[in-house]
C-alpha positions in Angstrom: 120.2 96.3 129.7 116.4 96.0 130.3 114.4 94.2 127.9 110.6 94.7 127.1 110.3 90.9 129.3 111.7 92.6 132.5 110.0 91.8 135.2 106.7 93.9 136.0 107.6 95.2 139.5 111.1 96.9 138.5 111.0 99.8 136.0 113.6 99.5 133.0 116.1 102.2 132.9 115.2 103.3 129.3 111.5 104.3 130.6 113.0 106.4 133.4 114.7 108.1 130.0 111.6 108.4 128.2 110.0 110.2 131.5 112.7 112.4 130.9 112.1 113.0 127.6 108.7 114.0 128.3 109.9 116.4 131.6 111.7 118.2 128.6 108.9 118.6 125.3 106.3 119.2 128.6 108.5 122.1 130.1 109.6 123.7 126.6 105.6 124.2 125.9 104.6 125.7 129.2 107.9 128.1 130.1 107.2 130.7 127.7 104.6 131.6 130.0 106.7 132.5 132.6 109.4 134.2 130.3 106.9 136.6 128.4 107.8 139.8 130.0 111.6 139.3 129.9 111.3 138.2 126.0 109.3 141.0 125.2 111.5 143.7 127.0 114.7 141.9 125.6 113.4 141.6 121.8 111.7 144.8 122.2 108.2 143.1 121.3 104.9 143.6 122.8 103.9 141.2 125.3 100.7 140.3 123.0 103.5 139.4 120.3 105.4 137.5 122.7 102.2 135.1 123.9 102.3 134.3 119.9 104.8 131.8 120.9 103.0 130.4 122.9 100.0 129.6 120.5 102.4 129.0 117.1 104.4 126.2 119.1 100.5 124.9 120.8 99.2 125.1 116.7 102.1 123.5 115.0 102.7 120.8 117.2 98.8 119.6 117.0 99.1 119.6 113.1 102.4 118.8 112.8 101.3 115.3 115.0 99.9 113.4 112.4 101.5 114.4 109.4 105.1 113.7 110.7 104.1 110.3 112.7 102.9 108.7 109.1 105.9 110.1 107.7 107.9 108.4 110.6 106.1 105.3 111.0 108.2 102.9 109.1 111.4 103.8 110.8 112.3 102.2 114.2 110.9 103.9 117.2 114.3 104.3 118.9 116.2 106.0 116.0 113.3 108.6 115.5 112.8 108.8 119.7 116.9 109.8 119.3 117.1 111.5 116.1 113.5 114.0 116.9 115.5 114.7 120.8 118.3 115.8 119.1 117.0 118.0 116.6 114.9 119.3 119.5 118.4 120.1 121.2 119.2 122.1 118.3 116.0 124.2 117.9 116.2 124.8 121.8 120.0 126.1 121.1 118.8 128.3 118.5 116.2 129.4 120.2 118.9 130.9 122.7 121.1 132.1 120.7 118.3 133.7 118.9 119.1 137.6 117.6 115.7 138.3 117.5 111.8 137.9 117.4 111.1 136.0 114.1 114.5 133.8 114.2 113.0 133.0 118.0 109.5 131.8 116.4 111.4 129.7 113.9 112.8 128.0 116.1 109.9 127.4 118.3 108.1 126.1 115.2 111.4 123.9 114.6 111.0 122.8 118.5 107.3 121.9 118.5 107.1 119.8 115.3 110.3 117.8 117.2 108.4 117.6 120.3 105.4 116.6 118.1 107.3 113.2 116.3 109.3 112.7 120.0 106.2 112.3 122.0 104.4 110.1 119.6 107.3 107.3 119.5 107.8 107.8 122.9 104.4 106.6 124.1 104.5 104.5 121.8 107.9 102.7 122.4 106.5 102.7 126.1 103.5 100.4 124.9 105.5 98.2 122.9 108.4 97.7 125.5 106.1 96.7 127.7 105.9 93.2 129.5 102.5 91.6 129.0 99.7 93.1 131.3 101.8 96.5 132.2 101.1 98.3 129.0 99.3 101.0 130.6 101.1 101.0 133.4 104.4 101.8 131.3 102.3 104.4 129.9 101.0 106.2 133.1 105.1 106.4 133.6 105.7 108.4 130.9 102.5 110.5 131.0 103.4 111.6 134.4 106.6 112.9 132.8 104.4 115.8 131.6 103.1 116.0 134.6 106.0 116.6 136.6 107.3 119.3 134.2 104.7 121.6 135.8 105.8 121.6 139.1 109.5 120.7 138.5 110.7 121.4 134.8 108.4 124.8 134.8 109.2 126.7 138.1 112.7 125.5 137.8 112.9 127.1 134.7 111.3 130.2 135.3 113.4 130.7 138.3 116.8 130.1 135.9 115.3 132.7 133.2 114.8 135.4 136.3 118.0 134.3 137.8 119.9 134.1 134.5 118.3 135.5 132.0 115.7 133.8 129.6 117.8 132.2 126.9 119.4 130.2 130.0 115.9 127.9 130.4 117.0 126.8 126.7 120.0 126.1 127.4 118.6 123.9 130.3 115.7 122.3 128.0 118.4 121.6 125.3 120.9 120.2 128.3 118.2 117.6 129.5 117.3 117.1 126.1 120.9 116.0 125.3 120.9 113.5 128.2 117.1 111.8 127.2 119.1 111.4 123.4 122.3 109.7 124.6 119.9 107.8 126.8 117.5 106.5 124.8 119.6 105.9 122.0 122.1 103.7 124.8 119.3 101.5 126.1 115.8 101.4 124.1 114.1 98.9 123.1 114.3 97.7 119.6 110.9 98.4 118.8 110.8 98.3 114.9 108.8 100.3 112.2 106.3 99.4 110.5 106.2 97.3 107.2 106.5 99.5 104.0 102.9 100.4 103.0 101.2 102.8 101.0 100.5 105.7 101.6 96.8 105.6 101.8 97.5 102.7 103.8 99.4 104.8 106.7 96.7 107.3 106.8 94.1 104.9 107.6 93.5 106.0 111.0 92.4 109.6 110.5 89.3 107.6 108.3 89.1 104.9 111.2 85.5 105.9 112.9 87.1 103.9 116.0 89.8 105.8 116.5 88.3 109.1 115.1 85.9 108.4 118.0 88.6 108.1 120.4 90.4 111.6 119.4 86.8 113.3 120.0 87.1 111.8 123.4 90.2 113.4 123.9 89.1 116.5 122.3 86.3 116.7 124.6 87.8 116.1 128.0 91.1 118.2 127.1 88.8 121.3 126.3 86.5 120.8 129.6 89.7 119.7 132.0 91.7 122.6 130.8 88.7 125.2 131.0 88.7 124.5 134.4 92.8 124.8 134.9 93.2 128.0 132.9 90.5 129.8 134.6 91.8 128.3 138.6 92.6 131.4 139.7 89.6 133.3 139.2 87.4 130.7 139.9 89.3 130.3 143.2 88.9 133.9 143.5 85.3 133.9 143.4 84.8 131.0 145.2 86.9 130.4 148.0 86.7 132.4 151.7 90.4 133.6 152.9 91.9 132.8 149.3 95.1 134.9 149.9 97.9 132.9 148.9 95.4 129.7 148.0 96.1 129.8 144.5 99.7 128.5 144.8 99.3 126.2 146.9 96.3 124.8 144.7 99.0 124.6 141.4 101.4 122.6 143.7 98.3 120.1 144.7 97.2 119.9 141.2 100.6 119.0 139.7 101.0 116.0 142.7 97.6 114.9 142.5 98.0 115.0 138.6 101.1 112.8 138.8 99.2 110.4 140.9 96.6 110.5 138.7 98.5 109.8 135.4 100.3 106.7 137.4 97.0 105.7 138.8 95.4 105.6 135.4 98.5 103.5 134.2 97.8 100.6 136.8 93.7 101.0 136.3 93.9 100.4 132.6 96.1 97.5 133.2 93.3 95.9 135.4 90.7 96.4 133.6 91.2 97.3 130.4 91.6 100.8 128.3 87.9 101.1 127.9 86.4 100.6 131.4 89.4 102.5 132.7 88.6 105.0 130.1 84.9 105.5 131.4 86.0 105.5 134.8 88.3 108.1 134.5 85.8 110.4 132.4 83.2 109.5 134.8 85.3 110.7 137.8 86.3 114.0 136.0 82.8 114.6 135.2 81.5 114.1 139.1 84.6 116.0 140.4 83.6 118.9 138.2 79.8 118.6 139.4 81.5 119.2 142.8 83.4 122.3 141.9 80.5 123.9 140.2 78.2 123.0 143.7 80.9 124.8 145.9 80.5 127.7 143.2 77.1 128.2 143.9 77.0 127.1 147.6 78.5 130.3 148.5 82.1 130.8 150.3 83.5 127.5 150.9 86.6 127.4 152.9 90.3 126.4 151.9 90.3 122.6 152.8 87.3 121.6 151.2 88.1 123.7 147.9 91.7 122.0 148.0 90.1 118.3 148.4 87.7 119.1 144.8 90.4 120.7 143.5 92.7 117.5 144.3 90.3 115.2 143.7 89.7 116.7 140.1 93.6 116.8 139.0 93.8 113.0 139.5 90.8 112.3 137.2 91.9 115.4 134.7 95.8 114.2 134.5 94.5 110.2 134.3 92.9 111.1 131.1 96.2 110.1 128.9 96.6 106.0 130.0 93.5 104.6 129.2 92.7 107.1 126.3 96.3 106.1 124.6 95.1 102.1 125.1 92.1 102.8 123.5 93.1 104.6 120.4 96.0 101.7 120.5 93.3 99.1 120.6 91.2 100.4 117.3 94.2 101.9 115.5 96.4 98.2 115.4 99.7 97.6 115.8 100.7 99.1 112.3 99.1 102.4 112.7 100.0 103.1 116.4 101.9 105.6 116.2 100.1 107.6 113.2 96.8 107.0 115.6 98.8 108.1 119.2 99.8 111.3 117.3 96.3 112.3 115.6 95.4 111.4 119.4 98.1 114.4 120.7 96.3 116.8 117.9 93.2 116.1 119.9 94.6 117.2 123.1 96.1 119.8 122.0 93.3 121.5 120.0 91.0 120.9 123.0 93.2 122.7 125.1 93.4 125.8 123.0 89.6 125.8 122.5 89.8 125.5 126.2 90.8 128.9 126.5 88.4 130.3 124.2 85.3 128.7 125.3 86.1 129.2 129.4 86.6 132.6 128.1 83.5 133.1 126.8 81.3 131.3 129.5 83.0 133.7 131.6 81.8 136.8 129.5 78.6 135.5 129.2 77.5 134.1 132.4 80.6 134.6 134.9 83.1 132.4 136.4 81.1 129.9 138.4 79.4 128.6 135.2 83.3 127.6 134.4 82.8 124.3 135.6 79.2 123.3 134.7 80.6 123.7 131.1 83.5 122.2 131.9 81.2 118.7 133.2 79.1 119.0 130.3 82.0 118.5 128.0 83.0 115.8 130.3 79.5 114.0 130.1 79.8 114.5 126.6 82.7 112.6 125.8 81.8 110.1 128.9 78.4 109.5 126.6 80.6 108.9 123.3 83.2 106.5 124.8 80.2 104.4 126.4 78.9 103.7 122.7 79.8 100.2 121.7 82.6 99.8 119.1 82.1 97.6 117.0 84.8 98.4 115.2 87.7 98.1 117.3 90.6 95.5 116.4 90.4 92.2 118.4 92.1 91.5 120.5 92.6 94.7 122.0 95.9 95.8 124.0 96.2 97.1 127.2 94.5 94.3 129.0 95.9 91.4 130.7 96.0 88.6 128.3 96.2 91.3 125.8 99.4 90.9 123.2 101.5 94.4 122.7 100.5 97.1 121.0 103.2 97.1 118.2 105.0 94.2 116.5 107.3 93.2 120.2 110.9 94.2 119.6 114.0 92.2 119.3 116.4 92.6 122.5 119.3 94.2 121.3 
């Protein structure tokens, strides 16, 4: 079995499981989207009260975060890694057996808060597992696992629901949940808990100003990324000359570039650290979305050089997560890093439905092209508040090559 001291070069078999993990929790957020019209005709709900799922399981799990990772903090990563999968297998089974609307929200409420607790201990089992000076390479791994479920978990399960009918993508998302379980709970690390503490004690990092500054980063650069993503189509629309049939083949390009970007990041923040890695990557997202909005407003722009902004952007946009993970690691301390990774999540996730909102009204106001010079100011925004210095941040920070791990290491079983 592969310990956390396994050699740099060769991937352990229990982080291929956790990249499964995240395929699944990744793809269970973003199907419904595809599955609307058939779970509206088959429930005999509105469309409008279908989409509902879609925001209840994006609200609960960016509250549900926090609150459950201090609940779960003291209990060994890999028992609530294998106990949160498997009650995620159940709430997808429910969810296809489900009789009707409101038992079908239930269970996608059940589903996201299980997602919520899974992800957290994943990332950070993958940062504790990790041999010295590959921390954020381990977690570039498993942040690509998200990343993939958009162009593999996603259509693959939109094509089973059209094929099959839409309770069969939960029976697929509880099938490879199943596996990820029996997996991780095979091989993982040992990573342990955290000592028994108060409970003031385990919610120190939502008062932490470093960390707090952290999850604003996040906030930030989810809410401007995203802007950009949700509204691709009709700023490719508006932009592009001979756009027929662009759009698709701009998804496929973001979700590779956005895996190379996430595994990129990884190896970046390994080399130089979650904070410079950090800038660069905001820096990068923030230039890349200065280039979209220039083609906006240079007129028609033809297919290859809107594909090679668009791709440059997705590897900056889907990089966000290694360096921004080692950084809230860094000022949260071992004891905390979980609590801090999933207050981190809640971040993302409430920048990405703002993200909706705000692209929605930029577009009302002003029209599509201004899209992405709001989008870049959020990005300069939260490139301005990671380049303050911290002063408060732990010493010595993870994530760098001398660094030590971000949790207590674990025991080889």
């Amino acid at each position: 079995m592969s310990t956390p001291t396994a050699a740099v070069g060769r991937l352990p078999n229990w982080l291929h499981l956790l990249f499964l993990t995240l395929v699944a929790t990744a793809t269970d957020e973003f199907i419904i989207a595809g599955l609307l019209p058939r779970i509206a005709d088959d429930l005999d709900v509105g469309v409008p009260a279908a989409g509902q799922l879609v925001t209840v399981f994006a609200v609960v799990y960016a509250l549900g975060a926090p609150t459950l990772a201090v609940l779960c903090e003291r209990f060994a990563r890999r028992t609530v890694t294998a106990t949160g999968l498997a009650l995620f297998v159940a709430a997808n089974i429910a969810a296809a057996l489900a009789p009707g609307y409101w038992w079908l929200l239930a269970a996608r409420v059940a589903a996201a808060l299980c997602a919520a607790v899974v992800t957290a201990a994943a990332f950070a089992t993958a940062a504790a597992g990790a041999p010295p000076g590959a921390q954020g390479r381990y977690l570039g791994y498993v942040t690509a696992g998200m990343t993939a479920a958009l162009f593999t978990g996603v259509p693959v399960g939109s094509w089973l629901g059209g094929a099959f009918g839409w309770r069969a993508t939960f029976w697929l998302i509880a099938a490879v949940g199943a596996v990820a379980a029996l997996g991780v709970l095979a091989t993982a690390p040992a990573v342990p808990g955290a000592a028994p503490a108060p409970l003031r004690r385990r919610l120190a990092p939502l008062r932490q100003a470093a960390v707090l500054r952290v999850v604003a980063v996040t906030f930030l650069a989810a809410s401007g990324g995203l802007m950009f993503y949700t509204y691709l189509g009709s700023y490719t629309a508006e932009v592009a000359t001979g756009s027929y049939g662009l759009l698709s083949l701009l998804l496929l390009l973001v979700g590779a570039a956005g895996l190379a970007g996430a595994l990129l990041a990884g190896r970046a923040t390994d080399a130089w650290g979650p904070r410079r890695g950090l800038l660069l990557v905001l820096g990068g997202h923030a230039l890349t979305l200065g280039a979209a909005a220039v083609a906006a407003f240079a007129g028609g722009v033809g297919a290859a050089v809107l594909a090679l902004v668009v791709g440059c952007w997705a590897v900056f946009a889907w990089g966000l997560n290694p360096p921004v993970q080692g950084s809230v690691l860094a000022a949260a301390g071992p004891e905390a890093g979980m609590t801090a990774l999933a207050l981190n999540i809640s971040g993302l996730y409430l920048g990405t439905g703002v993200a909706g909102a705000l692209g929605g009204a930029v577009i009302g106001a002003a029209g599509v092209r201004y899209v992405p010079v709001a989008a870049a100011a959020l990005l300069l925004c939260a490139f301005a508040l990671a380049l303050l210095p911290d002063r408060t941040a732990r010493k010595p920070s993870v994530l760098t090559g001398s660094a030590t791990a971000a949790e207590p290491s674990p025991a080889p079983r």
